[in-house]
C-alpha positions in Angstrom: -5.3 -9.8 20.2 -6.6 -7.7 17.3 -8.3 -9.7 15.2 -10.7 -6.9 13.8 -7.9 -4.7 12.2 -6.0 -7.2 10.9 -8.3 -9.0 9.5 -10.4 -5.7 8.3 -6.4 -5.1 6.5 -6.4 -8.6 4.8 -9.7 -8.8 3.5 -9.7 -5.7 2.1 -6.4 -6.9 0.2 -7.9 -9.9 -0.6 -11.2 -8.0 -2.1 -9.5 -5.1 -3.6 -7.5 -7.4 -5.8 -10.1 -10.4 -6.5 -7.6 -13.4 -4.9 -10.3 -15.3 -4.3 -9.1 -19.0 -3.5 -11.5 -21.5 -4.9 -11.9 -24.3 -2.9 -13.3 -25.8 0.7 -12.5 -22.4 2.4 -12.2 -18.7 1.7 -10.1 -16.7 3.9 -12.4 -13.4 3.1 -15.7 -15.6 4.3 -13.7 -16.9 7.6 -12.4 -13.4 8.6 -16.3 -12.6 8.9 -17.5 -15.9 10.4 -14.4 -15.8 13.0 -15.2 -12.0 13.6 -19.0 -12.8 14.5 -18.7 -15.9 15.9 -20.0 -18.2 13.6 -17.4 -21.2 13.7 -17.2 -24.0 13.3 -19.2 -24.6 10.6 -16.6 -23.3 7.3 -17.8 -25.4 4.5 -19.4 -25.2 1.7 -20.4 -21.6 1.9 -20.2 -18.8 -0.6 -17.8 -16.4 -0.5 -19.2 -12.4 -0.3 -19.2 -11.1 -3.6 -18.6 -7.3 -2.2 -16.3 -5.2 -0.1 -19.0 -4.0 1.5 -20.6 -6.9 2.3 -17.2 -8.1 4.8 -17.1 -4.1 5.5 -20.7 -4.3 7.0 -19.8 -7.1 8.9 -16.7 -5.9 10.3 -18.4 -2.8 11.4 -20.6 -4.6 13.7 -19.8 -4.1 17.6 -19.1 -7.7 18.7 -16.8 -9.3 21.3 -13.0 -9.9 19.7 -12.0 -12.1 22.3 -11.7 -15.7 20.0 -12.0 -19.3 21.9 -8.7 -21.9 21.5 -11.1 -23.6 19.4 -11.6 -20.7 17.0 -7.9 -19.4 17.0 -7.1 -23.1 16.2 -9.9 -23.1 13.3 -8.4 -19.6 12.0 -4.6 -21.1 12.2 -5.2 -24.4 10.3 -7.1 -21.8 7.5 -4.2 -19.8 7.7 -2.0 -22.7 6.8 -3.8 -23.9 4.4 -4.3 -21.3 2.3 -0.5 -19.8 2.5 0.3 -23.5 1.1 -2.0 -23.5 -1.6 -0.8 -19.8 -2.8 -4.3 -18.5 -2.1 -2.7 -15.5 -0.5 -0.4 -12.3 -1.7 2.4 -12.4 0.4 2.9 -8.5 1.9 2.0 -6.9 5.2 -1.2 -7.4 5.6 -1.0 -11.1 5.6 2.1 -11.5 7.6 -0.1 -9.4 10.0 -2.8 -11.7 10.6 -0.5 -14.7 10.6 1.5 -12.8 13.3 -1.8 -12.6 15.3 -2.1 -16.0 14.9 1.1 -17.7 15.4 1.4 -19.2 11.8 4.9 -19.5 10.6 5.9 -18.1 7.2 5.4 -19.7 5.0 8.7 -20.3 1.7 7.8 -17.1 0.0 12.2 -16.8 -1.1 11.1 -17.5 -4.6 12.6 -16.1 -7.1 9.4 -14.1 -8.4 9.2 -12.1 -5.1 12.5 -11.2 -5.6 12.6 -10.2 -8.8 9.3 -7.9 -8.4 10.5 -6.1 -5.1 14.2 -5.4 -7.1 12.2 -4.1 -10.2 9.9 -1.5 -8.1 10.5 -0.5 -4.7 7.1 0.6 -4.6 5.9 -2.8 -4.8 8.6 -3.8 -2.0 7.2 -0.7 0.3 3.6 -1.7 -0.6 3.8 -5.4 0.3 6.4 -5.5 2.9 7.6 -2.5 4.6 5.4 -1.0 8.3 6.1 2.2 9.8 5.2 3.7 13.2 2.6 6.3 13.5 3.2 8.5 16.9 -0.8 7.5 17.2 -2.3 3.9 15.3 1.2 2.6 16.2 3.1 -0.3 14.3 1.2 0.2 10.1 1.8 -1.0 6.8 3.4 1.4 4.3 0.5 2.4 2.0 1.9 4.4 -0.2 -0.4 7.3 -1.2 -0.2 9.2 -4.9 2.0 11.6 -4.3 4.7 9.6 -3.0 4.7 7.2 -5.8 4.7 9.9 -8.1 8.0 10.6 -6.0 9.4 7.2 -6.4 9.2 7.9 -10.0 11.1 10.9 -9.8 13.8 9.3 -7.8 14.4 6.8 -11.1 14.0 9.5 -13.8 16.2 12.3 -12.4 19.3 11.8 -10.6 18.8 15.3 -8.8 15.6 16.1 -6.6 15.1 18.9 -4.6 11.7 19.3 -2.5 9.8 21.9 -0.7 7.5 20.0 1.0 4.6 20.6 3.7 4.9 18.7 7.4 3.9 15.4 7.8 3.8 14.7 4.0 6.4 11.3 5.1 9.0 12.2 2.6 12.2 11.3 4.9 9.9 8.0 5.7 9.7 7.5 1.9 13.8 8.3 1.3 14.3 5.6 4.4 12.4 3.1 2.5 13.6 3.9 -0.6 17.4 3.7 0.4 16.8 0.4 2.3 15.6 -1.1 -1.1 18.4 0.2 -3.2 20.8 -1.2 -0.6 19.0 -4.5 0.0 18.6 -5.5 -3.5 21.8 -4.1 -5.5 25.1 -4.9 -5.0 28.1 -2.5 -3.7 25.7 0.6 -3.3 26.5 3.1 -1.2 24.2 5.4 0.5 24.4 8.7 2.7 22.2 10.2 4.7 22.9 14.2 5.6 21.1 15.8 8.9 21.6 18.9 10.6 23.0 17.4 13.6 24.5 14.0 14.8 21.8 12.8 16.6 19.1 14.1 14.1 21.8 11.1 11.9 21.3 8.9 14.6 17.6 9.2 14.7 16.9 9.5 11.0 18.7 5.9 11.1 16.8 4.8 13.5 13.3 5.8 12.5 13.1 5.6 8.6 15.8 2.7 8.2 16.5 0.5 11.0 12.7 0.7 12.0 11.8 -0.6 8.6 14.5 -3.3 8.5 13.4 -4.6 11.6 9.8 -5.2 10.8 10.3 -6.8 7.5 9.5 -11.0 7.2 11.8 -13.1 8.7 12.4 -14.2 5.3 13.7 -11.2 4.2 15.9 -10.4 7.4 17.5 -13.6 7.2 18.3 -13.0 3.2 19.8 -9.4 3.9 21.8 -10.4 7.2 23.4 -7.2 8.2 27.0 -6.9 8.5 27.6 -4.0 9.7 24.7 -3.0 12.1 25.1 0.2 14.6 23.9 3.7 15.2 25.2 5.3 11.9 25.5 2.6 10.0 23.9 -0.5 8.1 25.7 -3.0 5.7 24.9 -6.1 4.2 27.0 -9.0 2.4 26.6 -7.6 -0.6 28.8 -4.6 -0.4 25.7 -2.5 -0.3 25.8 0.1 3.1 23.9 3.2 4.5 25.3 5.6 6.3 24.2 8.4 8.3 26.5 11.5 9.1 25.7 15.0 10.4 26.5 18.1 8.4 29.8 19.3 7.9 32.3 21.3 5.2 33.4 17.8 4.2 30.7 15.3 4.7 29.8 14.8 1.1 33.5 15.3 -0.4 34.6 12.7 2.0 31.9 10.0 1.3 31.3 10.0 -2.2 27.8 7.6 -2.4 25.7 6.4 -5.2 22.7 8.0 -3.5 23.1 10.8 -0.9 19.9 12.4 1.0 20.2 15.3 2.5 17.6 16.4 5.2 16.1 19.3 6.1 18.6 21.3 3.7 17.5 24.6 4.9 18.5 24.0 8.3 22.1 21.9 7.7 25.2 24.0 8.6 27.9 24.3 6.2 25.5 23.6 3.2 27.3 26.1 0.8 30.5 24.6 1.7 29.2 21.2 2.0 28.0 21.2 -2.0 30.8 23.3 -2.9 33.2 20.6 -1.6 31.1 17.2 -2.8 29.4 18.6 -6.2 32.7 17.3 -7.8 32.3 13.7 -6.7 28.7 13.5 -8.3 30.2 13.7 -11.6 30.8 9.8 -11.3 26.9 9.0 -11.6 26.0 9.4 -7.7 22.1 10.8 -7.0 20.6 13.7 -4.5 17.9 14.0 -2.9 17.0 17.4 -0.9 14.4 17.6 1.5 12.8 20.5 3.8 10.7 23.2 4.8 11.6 26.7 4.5 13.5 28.7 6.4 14.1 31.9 5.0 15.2 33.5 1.8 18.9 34.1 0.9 20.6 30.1 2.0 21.6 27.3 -0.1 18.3 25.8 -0.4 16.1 28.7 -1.1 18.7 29.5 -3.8 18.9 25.8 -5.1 15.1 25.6 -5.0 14.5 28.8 -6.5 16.3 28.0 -9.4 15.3 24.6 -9.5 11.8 26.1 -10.2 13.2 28.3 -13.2 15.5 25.2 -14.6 18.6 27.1 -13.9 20.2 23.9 -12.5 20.2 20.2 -12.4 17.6 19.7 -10.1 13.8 18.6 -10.7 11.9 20.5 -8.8 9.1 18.1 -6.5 6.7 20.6 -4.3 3.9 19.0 -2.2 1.2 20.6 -0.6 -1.0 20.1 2.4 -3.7 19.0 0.2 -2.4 16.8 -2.3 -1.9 14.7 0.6 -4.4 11.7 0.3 -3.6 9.2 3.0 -6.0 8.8 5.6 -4.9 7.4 9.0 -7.7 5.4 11.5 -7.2 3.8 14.8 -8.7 3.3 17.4 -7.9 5.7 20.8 -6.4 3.4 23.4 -7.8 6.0 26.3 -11.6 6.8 24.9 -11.5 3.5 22.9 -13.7 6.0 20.0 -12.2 5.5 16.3 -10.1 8.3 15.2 -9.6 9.2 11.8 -6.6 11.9 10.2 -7.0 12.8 6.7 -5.9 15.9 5.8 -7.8 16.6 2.4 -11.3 15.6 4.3 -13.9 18.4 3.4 -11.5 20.5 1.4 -12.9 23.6 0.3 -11.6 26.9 -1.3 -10.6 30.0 0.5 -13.4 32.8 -0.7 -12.4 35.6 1.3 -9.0 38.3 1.2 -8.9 37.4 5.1 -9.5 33.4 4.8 -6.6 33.7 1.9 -4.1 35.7 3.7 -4.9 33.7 6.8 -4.9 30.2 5.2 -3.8 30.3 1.8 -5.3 28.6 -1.3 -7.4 25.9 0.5 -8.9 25.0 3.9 -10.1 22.1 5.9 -10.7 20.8 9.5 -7.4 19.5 9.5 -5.3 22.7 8.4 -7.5 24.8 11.0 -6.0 22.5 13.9 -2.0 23.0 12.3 -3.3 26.7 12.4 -4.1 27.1 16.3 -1.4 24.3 17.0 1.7 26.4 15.3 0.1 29.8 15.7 1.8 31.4 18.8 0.8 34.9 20.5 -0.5 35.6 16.6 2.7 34.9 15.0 1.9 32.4 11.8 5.3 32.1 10.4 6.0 28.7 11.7 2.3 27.6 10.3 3.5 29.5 7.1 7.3 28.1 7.0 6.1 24.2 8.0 2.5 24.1 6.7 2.4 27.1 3.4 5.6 26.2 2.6 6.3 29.7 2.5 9.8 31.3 2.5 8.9 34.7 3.0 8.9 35.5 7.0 10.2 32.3 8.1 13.8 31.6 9.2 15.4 34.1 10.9 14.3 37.2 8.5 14.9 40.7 9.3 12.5 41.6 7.4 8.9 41.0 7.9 6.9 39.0 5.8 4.6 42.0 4.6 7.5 44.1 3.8 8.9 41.4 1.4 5.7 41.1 0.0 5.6 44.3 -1.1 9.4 44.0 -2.2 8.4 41.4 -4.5 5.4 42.8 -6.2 7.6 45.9 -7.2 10.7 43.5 -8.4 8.2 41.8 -10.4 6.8 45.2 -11.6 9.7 46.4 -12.3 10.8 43.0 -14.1 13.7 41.8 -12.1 13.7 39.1 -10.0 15.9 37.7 -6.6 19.2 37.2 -6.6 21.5 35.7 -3.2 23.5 38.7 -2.8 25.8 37.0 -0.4 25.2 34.4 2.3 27.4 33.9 5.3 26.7 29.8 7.3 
C-alpha cells in the first residue's frame, strides 16, 4: 500500500487550494500523523499552516506499513470528511480513498457536472489518470502548454501542430474527445492514424485507458453502448471512432471533431483532405498532430502555410522546453526517486558547434534524447522528433546541409518554397 504518494498528492491539493475543514479533524494534519506514526491521538491539534511543513514531514524515511488500527483510524477520517464536503472531489482524493477502501462518496450533483461540461480542463484536472511507461497509473496534471491548447481547441475550429516527442498531445486530444463525447449530446468524433492498429492502440491508450479509470460515478453515468476496439458510444448519441488512413476515411465519416495523428506519416493524406474538406463545411473541427517528416507532403505544406496564414488553420508549435511537467517516482528495482523534467537546468546554446548540434537550448534531459536517437552520427531522427526540424528528416534526397544552403539563397533571392508536386 502507498500511503506516502497518495497522501503526499492529496495534501498538496488540499494545501495548494486552502480546503482546510474546520472541525475535530483535518485530513492534511492526519496524512502526517498516519505517515509517522503518531495515531491515535487526532484531536484537538492544529492543522500545519505551510506546504512545507507536511512536505518536511513526508520527506522523512519512515516505515509505510500502517496497523488495522491506523488504516481503520484513516478510513473513518476519510468518511467523515467526504460527508461533510471537506474534500475536492478529483484524483487525488479518489486515490487515497482507493488505498483505503472508502466508497465514493454521492458526488452526481449537479455542480460537478455542470463544471466538468463548461471546461474540460477542469474534468482532465480533477478526474482523468494516465499511464506513464515509468511512475505507472497518474493523475492528468495538466501543464501550461497544454491548457493553452485546450484553448485553442475552443477558439479555432482548425489546429495544426508541429510538436516535439513526448510533449502528450495525442494524450491531451484522447482526453479532450472523451469529454466532448461524454458531456454533449449526438457528437461524433474520429480519430485518423497511419495504420489500423496504430487506431486500435490510439483507442486504447488515450481513450479507453482514461474512461476506465474515471469514478465509478462517472462510469456508471456515461454507460457505454457501444464499447470495442475502434469504437466507443454512449446513450447519448455521442461516439468516438477510430479508423486508419485511407482516400475515403474522412469523406465517409463526416464527424463534429476529427483528429488526425501523426499527419506526416498517414498514407493517402492529399487524397484523404481532398475527399473530406467538403464535409467540414457543416461546422465539423480538425485537429493535426505530428513530427516532421520531410519537406514537400501534405503536412509540411499545410503547416507551412499555416505559419504564413495562407489557410484556415492556427498554427500551435511546442518545443522541448516549453515543456514544464515534471514526472517523479519512485524506481521499483533501485527503490532511489527518479525525477524527468525536461526544462531542469535549461541553459542557452553559446557556441556555433553546441547550436548546430543542439539547437536554441540545452539541458540534461535533451543531451540523453541526443545519444538515445543519435545513431552511427546520424541526428536526423533527434532533429525530426526532438528539433522539430523538417529539413533532413523523412525520406529526403537531399541532405540537410544542402537544403540549408538552398534556403538561405531562396530567401536571398526573396522567394520562398513551393510543393512542386507530391506523389502518396
Amino acid at each position: 500500500m502507498n500511503i506516502k504518494r497518495a497522501c503526499v498528492n492529496v495534501l498538496t491539493n488540499i494545501l495548494g487550494n486552502n480546503q482546510w475543514y474546520e472541525g475535530k479533524v483535518d485530513l492534511a494534519y492526519l496524512g502526517g500523523r498516519v505517515l509517522v506514526k503518531k495515531l491515535p491521538d487526532l484531536t484537538g491539534a492544529e492543522p500545519p499552516k505551510e506546504a512545507e511543513e507536511v512536505k518536511g514531514w513526508l520527506d522523512e524515511e519512515f516505515d509505510v506499513d500502517l496497523t488495522d488500527k491506523e488504516i481503520n483510524a484513516t478510513k473513518q477520517c476519510l468518511e467523515f470528511s467526504l460527508k461533510k464536503s471537506a474534500l475536492p472531489l478529483n484524483t487525488y482524493t479518489f486515490e487515497l480513498m482507493n488505498l483505503f477502501g472508502v466508497d465514493d462518496p454521492d458526488p452526481t450533483t449537479e455542480e460537478v457536472i455542470k463544471r466538468c461540461k463548461k471546461d474540460p480542463a477542469y474534468f482532465i484536472d480533477h478526474f482523468c489518470k494516465i499511464k506513464h511507461p515509468n511512475a505507472g497509473i497518474i493523475p492528468f496534471q495538466l501543464f501550461s502548454y497544454q491548457r493553452n491548447c485546450l484553448k485553442d481547441f475552443k477558439e479555432n475550429r482548425f489546429n495544426i501542430f508541429s510538436k516535439t516527442r513526448q510533449s502528450g498531445i495525442s494524450t491531451l486530444c484522447g482526453a479532450y474527445a472523451l469529454w466532448l463525447a461524454m458531456f454533449f449530446k449526438t457528437k461524433t468524433v474520429l480519430i485518423v492514424s497511419k495504420r489500423d492498429k496504430d487506431a486500435m492502440e490510439f483507442m486504447g491508450r488515450n481513450i479507453k485507458f482514461v474512461y476506465n479509470h474515471l469514478p465509478k460515478w462517472m462510469q456508471a453515468i456515461w454507460k457505454p453502448v457501444t464499447n470495442n476496439e475502434h469504437e466507443i458510444g454512449f446513450s447519448n448519441g455521442s461516439k468516438i471512432t477510430s479508423l486508419p488512413s485511407g482516400p475515403d476515411t474522412l469523406r465517409s465519416n463526416s464527424s463534429s471533431l476529427n483528429i488526425i495523428d501523426e499527419a506526416a506519416f498517414c498514407p493517402h493524406m492529399n487524397d484523404m483532405w481532398a475527399g473530406g474538406y467538403p464535409t467540414l463545411q457543416h461546422g465539423g473541427s480538425v485537429v493535426v498532430v505530428s513530427t516532421s517528416n520531410g519537406i514537400g507532403d501534405w503536412y509540411w505544406k499545410t503547416w507551412t502555410d499555416a505559419q504564413d496564414s495562407n489557410n484556415e488553420f492556427n498554427p500551435i508549435k511546442i518545443d522541448w522546453w516549453e515543456m514544464d511537467w515534471v514526472i517523479e517516482y519512485d524506481d521499483d528495482i533501485s527503490h532511489k526517486p527518479i525525477r524527468i523534467a525536461p526544462a531542469d537546468n535549461t541553459r542557452k546554446c553559446t557556441t556555433k558547434d553546441e547550436i548546430a548540434k543542439y539547437g536554441e537550448y540545452w539541458s540534461p534531459w535533451l543531451e540523453t534524447q541526443y545519444r538515445q536517437l543519435t545513431e552511427k552520427g546520424n541526428d536526423a531522427k533527434f532533429r525530426q522528433e526532438v528539433l522539430r526540424d523538417f529539413l533532413g528528416s523523412g525520406n529526403s534526397v537531399l541532405s540537410r546541409d544542402t537544403l540549408l544552403m538552398m534556403r538561405s539563397q531562396a530567401k536571398e533571392a526573396g522567394q520562398s518554397y513551393k510543393t512542386v508536386n507530391h506523389v502518396d
